[in-house]
FIDORO-547239 format. One record per atom (N, C-alpha, C): residue in one letter; atom name; x, y, z. Coordinates in Angstrom, 1 decimal, decimal comma. Example, Ala and Ser with C-alpha at 12.3 -4.5 7.8 and 13.67 -1.06 7.14 Angstrom:
<pts>
[A N [13,2 -5,7 7,8]],
[A CA [12,3 -4,5 7,8]],
[A C [13,2 -3,3 7,8]],
[S N [12,8 -2,2 7,1]],
[S CA [13,7 -1,1 7,1]],
[S C [12,9 0,0 7,9]],
</pts>
This chain:
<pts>
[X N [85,2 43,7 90,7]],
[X CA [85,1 44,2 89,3]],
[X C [85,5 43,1 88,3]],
[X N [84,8 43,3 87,3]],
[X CA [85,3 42,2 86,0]],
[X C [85,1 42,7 84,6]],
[X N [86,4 42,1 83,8]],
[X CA [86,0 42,9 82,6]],
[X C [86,1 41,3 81,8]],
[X N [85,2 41,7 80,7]],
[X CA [84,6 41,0 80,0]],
[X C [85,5 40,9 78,9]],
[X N [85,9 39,8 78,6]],
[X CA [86,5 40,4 76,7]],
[X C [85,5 39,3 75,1]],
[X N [85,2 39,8 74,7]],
[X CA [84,4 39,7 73,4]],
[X C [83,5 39,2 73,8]],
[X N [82,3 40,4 74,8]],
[X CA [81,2 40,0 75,2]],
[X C [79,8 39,6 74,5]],
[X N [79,6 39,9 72,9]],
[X CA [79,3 40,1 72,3]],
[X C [77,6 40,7 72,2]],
[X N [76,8 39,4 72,5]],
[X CA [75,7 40,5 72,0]],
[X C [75,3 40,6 73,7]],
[X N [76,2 40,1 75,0]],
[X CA [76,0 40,3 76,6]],
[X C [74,7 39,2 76,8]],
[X N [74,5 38,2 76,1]],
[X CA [73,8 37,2 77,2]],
[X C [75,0 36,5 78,1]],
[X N [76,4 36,6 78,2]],
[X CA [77,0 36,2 79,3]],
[X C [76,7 37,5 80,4]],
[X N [77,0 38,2 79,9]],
[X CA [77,1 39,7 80,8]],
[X C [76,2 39,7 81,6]],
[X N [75,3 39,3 81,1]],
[X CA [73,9 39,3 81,9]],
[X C [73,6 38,0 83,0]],
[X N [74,1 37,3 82,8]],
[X CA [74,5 36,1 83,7]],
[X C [75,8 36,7 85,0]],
[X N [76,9 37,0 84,6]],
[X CA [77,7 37,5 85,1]],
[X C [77,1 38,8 85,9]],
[X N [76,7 39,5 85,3]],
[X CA [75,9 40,7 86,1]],
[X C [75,1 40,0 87,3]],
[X N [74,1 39,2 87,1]],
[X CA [73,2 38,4 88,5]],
[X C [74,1 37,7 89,2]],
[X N [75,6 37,5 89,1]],
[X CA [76,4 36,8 89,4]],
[X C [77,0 37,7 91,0]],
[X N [77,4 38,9 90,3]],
[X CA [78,2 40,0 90,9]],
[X C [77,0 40,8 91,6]],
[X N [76,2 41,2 90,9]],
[X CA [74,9 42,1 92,3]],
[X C [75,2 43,2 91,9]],
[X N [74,7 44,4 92,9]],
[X CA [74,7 45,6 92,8]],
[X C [75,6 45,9 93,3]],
[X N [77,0 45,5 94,4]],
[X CA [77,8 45,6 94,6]],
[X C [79,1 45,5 93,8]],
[X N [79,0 44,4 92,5]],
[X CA [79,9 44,5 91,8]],
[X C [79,7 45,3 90,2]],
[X N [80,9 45,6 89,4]],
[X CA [80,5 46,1 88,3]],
[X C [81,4 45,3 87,4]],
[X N [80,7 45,6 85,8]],
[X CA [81,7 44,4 84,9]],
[X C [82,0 45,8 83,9]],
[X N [82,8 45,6 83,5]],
[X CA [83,2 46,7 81,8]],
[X C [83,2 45,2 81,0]],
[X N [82,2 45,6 80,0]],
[X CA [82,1 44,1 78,6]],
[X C [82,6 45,0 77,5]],
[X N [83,6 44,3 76,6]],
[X CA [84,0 45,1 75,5]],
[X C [83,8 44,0 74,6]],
[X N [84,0 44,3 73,0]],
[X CA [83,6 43,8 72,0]],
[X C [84,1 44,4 70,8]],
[X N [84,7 43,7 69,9]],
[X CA [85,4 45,0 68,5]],
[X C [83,9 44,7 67,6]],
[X N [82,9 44,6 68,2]],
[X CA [82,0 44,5 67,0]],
[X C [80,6 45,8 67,3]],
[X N [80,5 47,2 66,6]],
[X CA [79,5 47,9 67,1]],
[X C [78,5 47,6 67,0]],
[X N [78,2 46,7 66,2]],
[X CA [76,5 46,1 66,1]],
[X C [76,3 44,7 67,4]],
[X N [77,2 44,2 68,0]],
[X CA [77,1 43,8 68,7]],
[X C [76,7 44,4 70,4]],
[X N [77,3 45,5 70,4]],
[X CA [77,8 46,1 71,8]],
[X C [76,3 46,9 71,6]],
[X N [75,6 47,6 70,5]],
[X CA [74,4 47,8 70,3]],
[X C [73,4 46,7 70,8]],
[X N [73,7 45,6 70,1]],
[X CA [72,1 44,5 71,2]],
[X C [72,9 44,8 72,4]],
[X N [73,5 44,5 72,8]],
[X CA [74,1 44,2 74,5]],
[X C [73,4 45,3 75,4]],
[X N [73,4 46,8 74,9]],
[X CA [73,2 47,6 75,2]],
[X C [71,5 47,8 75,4]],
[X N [70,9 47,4 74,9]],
[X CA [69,6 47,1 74,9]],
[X C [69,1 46,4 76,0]],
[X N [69,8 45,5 76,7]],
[X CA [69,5 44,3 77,9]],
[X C [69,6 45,9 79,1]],
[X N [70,1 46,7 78,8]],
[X CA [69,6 48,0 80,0]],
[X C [70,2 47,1 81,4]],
[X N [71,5 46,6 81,4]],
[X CA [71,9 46,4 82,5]],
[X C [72,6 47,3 83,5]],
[X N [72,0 47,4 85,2]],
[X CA [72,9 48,9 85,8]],
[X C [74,2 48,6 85,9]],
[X N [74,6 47,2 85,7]],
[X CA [76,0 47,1 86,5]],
[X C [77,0 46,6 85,7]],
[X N [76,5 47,0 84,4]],
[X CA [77,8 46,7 82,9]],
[X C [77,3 47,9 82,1]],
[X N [78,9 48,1 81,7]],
[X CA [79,3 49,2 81,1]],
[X C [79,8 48,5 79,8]],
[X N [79,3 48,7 78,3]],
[X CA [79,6 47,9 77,0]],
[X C [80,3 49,1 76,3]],
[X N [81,7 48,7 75,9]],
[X CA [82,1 49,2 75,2]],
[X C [82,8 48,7 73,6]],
[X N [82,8 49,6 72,6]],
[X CA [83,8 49,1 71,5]],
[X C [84,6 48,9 71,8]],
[X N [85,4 47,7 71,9]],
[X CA [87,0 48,2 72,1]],
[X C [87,6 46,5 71,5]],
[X N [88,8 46,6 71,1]],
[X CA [89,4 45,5 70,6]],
[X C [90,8 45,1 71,9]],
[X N [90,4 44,2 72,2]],
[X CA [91,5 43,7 73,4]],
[X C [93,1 43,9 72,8]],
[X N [93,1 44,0 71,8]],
[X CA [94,6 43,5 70,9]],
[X C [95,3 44,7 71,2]],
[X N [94,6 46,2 71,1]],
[X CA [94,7 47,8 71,5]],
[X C [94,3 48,1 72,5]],
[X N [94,4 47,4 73,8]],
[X CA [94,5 47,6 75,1]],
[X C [95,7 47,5 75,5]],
[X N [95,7 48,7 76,2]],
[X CA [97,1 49,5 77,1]],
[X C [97,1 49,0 78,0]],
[X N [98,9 47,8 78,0]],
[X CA [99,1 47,5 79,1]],
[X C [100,2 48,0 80,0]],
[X N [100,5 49,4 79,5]],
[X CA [101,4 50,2 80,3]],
[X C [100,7 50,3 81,4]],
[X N [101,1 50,3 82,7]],
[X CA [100,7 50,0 84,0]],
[X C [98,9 50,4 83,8]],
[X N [98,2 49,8 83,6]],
[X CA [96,5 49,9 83,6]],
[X C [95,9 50,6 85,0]],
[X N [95,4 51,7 84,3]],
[X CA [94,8 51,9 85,3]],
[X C [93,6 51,6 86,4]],
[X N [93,1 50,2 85,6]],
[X CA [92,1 49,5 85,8]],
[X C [92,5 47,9 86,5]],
[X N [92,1 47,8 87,1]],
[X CA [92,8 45,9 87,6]],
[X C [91,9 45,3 88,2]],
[X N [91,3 44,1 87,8]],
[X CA [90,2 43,6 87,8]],
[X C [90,2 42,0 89,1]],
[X N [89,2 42,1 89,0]],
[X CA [89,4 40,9 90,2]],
[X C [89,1 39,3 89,2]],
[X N [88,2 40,0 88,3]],
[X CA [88,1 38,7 86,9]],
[X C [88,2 39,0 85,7]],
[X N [89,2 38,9 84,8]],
[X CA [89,1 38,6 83,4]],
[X C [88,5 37,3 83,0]],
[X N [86,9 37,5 82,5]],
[X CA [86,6 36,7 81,5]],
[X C [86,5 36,2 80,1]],
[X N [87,0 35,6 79,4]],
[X CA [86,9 35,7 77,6]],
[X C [86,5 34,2 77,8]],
[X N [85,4 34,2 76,8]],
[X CA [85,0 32,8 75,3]],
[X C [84,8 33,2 74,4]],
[X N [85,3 32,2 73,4]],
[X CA [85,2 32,1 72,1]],
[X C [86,0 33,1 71,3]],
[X N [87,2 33,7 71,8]],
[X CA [87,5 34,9 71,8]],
[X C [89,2 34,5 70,9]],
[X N [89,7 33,9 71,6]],
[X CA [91,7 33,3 70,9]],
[X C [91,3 32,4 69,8]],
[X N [90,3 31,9 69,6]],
[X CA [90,0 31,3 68,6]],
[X C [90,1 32,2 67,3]],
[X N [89,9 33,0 66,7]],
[X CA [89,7 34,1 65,9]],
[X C [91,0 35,0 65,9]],
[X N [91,8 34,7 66,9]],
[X CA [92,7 35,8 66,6]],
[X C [94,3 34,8 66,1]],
[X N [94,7 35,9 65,4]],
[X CA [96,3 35,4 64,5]],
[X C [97,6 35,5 65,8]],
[X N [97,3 35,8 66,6]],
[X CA [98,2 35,7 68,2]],
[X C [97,8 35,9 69,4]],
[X N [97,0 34,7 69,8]],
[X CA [96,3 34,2 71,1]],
[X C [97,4 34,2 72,1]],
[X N [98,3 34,4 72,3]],
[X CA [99,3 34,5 73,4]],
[X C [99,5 35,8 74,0]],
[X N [99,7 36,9 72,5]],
[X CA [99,5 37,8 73,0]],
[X C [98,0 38,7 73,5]],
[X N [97,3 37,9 73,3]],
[X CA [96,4 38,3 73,6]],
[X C [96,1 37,9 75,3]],
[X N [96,2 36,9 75,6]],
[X CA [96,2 36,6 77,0]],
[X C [97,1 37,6 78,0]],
[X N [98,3 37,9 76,9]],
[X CA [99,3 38,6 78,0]],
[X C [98,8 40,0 78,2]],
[X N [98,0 40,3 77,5]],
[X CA [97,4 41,9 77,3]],
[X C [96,1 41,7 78,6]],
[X N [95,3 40,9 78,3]],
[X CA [94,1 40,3 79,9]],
[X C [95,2 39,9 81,1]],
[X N [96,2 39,1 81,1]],
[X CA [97,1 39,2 82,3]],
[X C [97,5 40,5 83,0]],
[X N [97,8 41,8 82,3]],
[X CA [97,8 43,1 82,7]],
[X C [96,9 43,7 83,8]],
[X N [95,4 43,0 83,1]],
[X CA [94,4 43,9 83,7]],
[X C [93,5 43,1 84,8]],
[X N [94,8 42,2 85,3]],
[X CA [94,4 40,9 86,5]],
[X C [94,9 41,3 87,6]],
[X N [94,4 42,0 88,8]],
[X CA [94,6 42,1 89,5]],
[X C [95,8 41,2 90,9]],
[X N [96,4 41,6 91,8]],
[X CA [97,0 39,9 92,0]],
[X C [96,6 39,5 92,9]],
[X N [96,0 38,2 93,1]],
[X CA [95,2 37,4 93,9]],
[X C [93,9 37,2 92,6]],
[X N [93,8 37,8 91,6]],
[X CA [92,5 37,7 90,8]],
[X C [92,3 36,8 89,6]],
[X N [92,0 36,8 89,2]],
[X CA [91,8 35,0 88,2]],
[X C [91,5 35,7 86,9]],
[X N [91,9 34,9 85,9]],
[X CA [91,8 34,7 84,4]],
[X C [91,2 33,9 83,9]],
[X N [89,4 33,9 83,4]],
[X CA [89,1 32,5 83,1]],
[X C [88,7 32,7 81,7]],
[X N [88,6 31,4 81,0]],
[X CA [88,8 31,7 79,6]],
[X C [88,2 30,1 79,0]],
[X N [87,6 29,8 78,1]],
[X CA [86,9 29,3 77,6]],
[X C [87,3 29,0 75,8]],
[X N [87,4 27,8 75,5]],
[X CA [87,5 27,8 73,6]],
[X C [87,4 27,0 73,3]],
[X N [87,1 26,4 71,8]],
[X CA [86,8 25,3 71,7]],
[X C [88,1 24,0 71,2]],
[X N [87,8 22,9 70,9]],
[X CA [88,5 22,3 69,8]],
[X C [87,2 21,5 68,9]],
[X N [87,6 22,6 68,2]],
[X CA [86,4 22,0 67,3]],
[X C [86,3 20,4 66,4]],
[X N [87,6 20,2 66,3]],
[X CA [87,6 19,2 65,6]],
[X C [87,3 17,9 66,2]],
[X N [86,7 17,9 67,4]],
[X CA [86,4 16,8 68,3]],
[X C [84,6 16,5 68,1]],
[X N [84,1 17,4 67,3]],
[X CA [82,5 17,5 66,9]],
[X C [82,2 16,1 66,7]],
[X N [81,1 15,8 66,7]],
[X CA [81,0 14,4 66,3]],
[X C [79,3 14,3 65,6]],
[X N [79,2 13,0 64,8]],
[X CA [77,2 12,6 64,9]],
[X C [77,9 11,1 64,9]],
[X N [76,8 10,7 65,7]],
[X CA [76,8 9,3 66,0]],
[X C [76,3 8,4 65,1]],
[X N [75,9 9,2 64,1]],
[X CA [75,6 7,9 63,1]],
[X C [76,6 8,5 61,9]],
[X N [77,6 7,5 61,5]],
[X CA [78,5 7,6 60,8]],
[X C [78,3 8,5 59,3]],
[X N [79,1 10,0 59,1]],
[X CA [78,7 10,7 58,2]],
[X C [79,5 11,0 57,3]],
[X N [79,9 10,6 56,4]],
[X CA [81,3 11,5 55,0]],
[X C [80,9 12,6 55,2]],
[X N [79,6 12,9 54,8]],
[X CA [79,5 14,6 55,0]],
[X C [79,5 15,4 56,3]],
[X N [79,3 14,7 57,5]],
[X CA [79,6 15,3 58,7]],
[X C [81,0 15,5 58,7]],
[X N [81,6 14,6 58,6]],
[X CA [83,3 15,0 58,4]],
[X C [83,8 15,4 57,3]],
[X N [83,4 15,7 56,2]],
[X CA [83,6 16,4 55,5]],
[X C [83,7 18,2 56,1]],
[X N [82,3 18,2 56,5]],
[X CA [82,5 19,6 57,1]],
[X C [83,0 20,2 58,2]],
[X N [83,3 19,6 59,1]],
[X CA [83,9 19,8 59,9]],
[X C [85,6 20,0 59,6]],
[X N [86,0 19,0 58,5]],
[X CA [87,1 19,1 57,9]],
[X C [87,5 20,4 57,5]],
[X N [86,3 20,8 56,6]],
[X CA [86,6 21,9 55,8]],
[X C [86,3 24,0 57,1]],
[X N [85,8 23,3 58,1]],
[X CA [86,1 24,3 59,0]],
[X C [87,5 24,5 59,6]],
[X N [88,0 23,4 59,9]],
[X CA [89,6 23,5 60,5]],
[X C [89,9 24,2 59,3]],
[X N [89,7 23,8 58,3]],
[X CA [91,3 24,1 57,3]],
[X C [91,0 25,2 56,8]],
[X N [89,3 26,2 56,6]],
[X CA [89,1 27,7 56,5]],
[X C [90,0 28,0 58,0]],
[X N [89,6 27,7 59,1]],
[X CA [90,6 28,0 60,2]],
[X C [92,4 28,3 60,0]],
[X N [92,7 27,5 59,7]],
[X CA [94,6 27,4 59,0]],
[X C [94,6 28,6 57,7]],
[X N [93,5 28,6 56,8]],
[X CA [93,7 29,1 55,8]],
[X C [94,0 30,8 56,3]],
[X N [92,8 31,2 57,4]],
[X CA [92,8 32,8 58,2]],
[X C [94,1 32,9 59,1]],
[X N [94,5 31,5 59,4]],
[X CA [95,9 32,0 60,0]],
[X C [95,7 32,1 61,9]],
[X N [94,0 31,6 62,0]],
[X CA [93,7 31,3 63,3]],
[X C [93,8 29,7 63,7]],
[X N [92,9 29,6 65,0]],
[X CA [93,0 28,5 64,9]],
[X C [91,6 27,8 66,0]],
[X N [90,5 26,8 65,3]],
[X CA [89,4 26,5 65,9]],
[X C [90,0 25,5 66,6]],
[X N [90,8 24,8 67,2]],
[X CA [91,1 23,5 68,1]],
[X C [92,0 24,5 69,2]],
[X N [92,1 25,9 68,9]],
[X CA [92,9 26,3 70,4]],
[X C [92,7 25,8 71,8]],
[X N [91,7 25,4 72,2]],
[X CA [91,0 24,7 73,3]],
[X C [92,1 24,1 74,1]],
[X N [92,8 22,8 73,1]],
[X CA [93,3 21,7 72,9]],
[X C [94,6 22,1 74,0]],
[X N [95,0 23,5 73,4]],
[X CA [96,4 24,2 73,8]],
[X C [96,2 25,0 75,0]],
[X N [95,1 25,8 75,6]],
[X CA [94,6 26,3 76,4]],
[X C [95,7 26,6 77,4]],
[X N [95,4 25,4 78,4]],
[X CA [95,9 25,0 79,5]],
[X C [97,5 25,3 79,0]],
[X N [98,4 25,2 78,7]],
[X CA [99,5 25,0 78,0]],
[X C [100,0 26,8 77,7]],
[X N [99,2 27,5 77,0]],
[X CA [99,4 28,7 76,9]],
[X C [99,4 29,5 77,8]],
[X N [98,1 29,0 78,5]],
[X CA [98,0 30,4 80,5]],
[X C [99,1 29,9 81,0]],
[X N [99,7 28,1 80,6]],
[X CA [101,4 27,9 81,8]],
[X C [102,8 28,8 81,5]],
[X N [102,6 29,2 80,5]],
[X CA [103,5 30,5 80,1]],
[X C [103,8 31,8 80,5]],
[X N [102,4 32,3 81,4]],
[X CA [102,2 33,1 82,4]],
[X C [102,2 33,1 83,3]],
[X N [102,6 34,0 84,5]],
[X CA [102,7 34,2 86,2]],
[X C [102,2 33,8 86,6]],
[X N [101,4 32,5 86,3]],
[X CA [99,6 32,2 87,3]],
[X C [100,4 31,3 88,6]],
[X N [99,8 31,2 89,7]],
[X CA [100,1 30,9 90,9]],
[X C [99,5 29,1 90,9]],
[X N [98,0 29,2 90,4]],
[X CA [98,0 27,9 89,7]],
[X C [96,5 28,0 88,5]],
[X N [97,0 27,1 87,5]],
[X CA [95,9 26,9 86,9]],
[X C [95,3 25,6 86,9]],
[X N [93,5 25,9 86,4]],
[X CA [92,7 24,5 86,2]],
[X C [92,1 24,7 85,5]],
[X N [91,9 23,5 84,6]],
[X CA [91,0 22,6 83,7]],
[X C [90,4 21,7 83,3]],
[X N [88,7 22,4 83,1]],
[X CA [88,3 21,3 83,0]],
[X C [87,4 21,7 81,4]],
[X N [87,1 20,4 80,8]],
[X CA [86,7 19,9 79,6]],
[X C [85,3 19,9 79,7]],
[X N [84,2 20,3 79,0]],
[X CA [82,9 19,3 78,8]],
[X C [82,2 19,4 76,9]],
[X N [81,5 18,6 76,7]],
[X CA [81,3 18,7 75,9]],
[X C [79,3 18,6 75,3]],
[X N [79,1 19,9 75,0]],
[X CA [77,4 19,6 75,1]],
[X C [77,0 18,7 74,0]],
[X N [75,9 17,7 74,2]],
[X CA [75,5 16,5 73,1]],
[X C [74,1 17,1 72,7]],
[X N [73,7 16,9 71,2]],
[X CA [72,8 17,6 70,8]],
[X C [71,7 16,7 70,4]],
[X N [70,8 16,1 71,1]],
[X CA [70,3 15,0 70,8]],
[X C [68,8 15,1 70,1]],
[X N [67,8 13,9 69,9]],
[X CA [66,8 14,1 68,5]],
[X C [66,0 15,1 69,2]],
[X N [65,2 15,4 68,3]],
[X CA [64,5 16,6 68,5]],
[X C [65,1 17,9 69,5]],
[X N [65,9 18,1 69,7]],
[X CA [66,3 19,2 70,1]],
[X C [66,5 20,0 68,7]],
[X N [65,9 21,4 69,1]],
[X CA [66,2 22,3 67,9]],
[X C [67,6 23,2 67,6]],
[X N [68,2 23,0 68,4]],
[X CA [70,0 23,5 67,5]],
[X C [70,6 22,4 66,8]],
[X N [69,9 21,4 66,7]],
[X CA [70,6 20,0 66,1]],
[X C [70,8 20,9 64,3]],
[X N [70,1 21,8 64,4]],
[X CA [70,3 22,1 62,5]],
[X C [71,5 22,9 62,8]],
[X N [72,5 23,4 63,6]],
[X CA [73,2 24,6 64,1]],
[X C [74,9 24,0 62,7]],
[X N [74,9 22,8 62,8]],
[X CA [76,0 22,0 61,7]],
[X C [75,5 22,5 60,4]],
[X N [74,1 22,4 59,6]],
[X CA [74,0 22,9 58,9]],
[X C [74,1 24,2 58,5]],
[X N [73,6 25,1 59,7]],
[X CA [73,3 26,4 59,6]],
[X C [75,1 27,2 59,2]],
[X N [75,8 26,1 60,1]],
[X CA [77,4 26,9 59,9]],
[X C [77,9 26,5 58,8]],
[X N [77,8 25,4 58,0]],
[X CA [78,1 25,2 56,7]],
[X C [77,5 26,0 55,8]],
[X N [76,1 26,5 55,9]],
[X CA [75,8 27,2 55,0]],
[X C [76,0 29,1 54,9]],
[X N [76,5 29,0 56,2]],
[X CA [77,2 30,3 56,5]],
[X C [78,5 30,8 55,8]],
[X N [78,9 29,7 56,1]],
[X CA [80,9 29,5 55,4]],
[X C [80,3 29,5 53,9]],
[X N [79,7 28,8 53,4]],
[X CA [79,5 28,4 52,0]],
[X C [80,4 29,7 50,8]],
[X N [80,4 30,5 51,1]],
[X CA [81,2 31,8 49,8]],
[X C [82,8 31,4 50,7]],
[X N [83,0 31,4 52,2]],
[X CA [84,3 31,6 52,2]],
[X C [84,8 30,1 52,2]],
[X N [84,2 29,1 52,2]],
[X CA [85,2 27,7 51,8]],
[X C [85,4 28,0 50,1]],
[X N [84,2 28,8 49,5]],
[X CA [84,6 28,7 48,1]],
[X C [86,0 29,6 47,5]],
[X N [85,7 30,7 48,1]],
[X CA [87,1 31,2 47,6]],
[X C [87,9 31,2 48,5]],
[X N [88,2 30,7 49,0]],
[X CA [89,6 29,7 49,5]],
[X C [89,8 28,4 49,0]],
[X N [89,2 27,9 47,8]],
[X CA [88,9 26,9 47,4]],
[X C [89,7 25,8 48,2]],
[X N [88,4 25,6 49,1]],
[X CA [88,2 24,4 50,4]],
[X C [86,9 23,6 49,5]],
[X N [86,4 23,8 49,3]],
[X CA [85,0 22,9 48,7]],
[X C [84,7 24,0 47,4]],
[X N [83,9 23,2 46,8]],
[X CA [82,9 24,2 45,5]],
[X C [81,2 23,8 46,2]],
[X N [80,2 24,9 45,3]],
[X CA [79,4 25,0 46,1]],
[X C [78,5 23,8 45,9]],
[X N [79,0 23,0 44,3]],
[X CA [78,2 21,5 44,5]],
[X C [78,1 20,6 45,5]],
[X N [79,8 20,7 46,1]],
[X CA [80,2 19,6 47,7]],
[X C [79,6 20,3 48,9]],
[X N [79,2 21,5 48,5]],
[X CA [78,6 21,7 49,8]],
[X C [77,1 21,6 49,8]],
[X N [76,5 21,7 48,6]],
[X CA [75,4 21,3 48,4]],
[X C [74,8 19,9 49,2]],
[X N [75,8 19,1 48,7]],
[X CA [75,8 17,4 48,5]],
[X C [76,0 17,4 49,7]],
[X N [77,0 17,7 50,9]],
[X CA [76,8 18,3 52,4]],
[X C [75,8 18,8 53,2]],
[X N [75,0 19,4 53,0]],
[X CA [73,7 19,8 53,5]],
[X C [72,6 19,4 53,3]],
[X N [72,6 18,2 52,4]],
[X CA [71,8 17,2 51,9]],
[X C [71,6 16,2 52,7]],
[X N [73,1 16,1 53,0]],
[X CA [73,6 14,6 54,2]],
[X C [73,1 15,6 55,7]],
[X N [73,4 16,6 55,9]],
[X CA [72,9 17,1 57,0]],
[X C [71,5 17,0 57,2]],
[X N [70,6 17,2 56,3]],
[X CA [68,9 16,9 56,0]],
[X C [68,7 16,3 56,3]],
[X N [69,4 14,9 56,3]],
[X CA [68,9 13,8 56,5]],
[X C [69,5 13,1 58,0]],
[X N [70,4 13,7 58,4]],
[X CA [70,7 13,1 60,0]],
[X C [70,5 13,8 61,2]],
[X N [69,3 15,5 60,1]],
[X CA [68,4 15,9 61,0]],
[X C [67,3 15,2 61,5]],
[X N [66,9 14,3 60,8]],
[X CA [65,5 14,3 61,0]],
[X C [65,9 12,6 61,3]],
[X N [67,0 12,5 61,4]],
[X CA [67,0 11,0 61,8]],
[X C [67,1 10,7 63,6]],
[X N [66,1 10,5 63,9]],
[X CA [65,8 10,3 65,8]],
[X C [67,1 9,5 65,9]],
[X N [67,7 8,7 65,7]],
[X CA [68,7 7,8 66,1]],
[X C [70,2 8,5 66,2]],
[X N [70,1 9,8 65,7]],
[X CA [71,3 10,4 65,4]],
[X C [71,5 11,8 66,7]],
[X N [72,4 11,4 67,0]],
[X CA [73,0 12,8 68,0]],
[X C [74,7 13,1 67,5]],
[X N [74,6 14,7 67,9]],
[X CA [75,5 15,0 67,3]],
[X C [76,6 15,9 68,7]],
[X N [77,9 15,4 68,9]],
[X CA [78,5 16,2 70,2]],
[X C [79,1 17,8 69,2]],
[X N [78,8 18,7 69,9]],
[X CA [79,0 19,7 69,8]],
[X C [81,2 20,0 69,9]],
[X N [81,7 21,1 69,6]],
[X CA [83,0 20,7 70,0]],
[X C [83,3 20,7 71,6]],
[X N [84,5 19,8 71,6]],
[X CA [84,8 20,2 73,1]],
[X C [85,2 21,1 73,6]],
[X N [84,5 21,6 74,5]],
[X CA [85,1 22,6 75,5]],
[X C [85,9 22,9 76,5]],
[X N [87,1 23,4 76,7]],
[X CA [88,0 23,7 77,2]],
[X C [88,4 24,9 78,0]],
[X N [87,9 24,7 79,9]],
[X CA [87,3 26,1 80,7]],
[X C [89,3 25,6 81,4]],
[X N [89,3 27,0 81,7]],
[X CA [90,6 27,1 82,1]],
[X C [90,4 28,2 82,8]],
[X N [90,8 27,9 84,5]],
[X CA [90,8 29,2 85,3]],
[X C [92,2 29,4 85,6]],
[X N [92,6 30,4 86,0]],
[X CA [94,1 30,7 86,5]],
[X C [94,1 31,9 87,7]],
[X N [95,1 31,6 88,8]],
[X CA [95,2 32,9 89,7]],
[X C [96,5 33,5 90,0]],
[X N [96,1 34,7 90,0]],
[X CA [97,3 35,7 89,4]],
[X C [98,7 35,4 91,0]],
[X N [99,6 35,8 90,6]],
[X CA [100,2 35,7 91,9]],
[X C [100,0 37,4 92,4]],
</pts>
């Protein structure tokens, strides 16, 4: 059995599911209903998508105990990633593993030297501090599961490189222009700097010589005693 935490729209799930067979079953949850809606559409027999927010999971003796807790992208977003782990430690079986995934964002890179690449990237960490989360938790990962009962943990790092003509290379623009209202009122940039930022992104799109590393990633397994 495995429960999923912030499965979101279940293209992991669905991986995971071919993973486990018709023998195994996953519960994927998500605090987002329009998300757990697409998920629910993939018509998988062997996941069960639910609303639910990990933070309001009961860890008075659970009646549920799983052989894998999986979460990514998930302690990044939240204002107490510790407790959050300790709430998925509950519903870990012993002998069963905790694996967990996040970024540090601030390790992004383009290889051809950018003010406005780092500019924006800048201005993500510090929308990040300003919500009181935190995008580099990655960094800490390993460090936070050693705080819990695990028998042993491991980590490893990779980092995807986004090179010319691949089409997610616009994915730096597309998130700057996402943020654009909340770097403003958090007055992190005005919308002229970010203008002048996605300008500089235009151009080290279409520049063949330019690759961009995505953040590093940081996979952390752990087993329960």
């Amino acid at each position: 059995r495995v429960l999923e935490v912030g499965c979101g729209n279940g293209e992991v799930s669905k991986d995971i599911a071919e993973i486990v067979g018709t023998s195994g079953h996953i519960d994927a949850i998500d605090i987002s209903p329009e998300q757990i809606a697409v998920a629910k559409q993939k018509n998988l027999s062997n996941v069960t998508f639910e609303v639910k927010d990990v933070m309001t999971l009961s860890t008075t003796d659970p009646s549920e105990k799983y052989d894998f807790v999986v979460v990514r992208f998930v302690l990044m977003h939240l204002k107490d990633p510790i407790r959050a782990l300790r709430i998925m430690y509950q519903f870990v079986k012993s002998g069963g593993y905790l694996a967990c995934e996040e970024p540090e964002m601030s390790r992004c890179y383009s290889s051809i030297d950018s003010e406005g690449f780092k500019k924006a990237m800048d201005w993500h960490i510090a929308y990040s501090e300003y919500t009181d989360v935190d995008f580099d938790i990655g960094s800490k990962l390993c460090s936070l599961f050693k705080t819990l009962k695990f028998n042993e943990v491991l980590e490893e790092t990779c980092q995807p490189i986004i090179k010319s003509h691949d089409p997610n290379r616009i994915i730096f623009y597309l998130l700057t222009e996402e943020c654009r209202l909340k770097y403003v009122s958090a007055a992190i940039a005005t919308h002229e700097q970010i203008n002048d930022v996605l300008n500089q992104f235009k151009k080290l799109n279409n520049d063949e010589h330019c690759e961009f590393g995505c953040a590093l990633l940081h996979q952390v397994n752990a087993r329960k005693n």
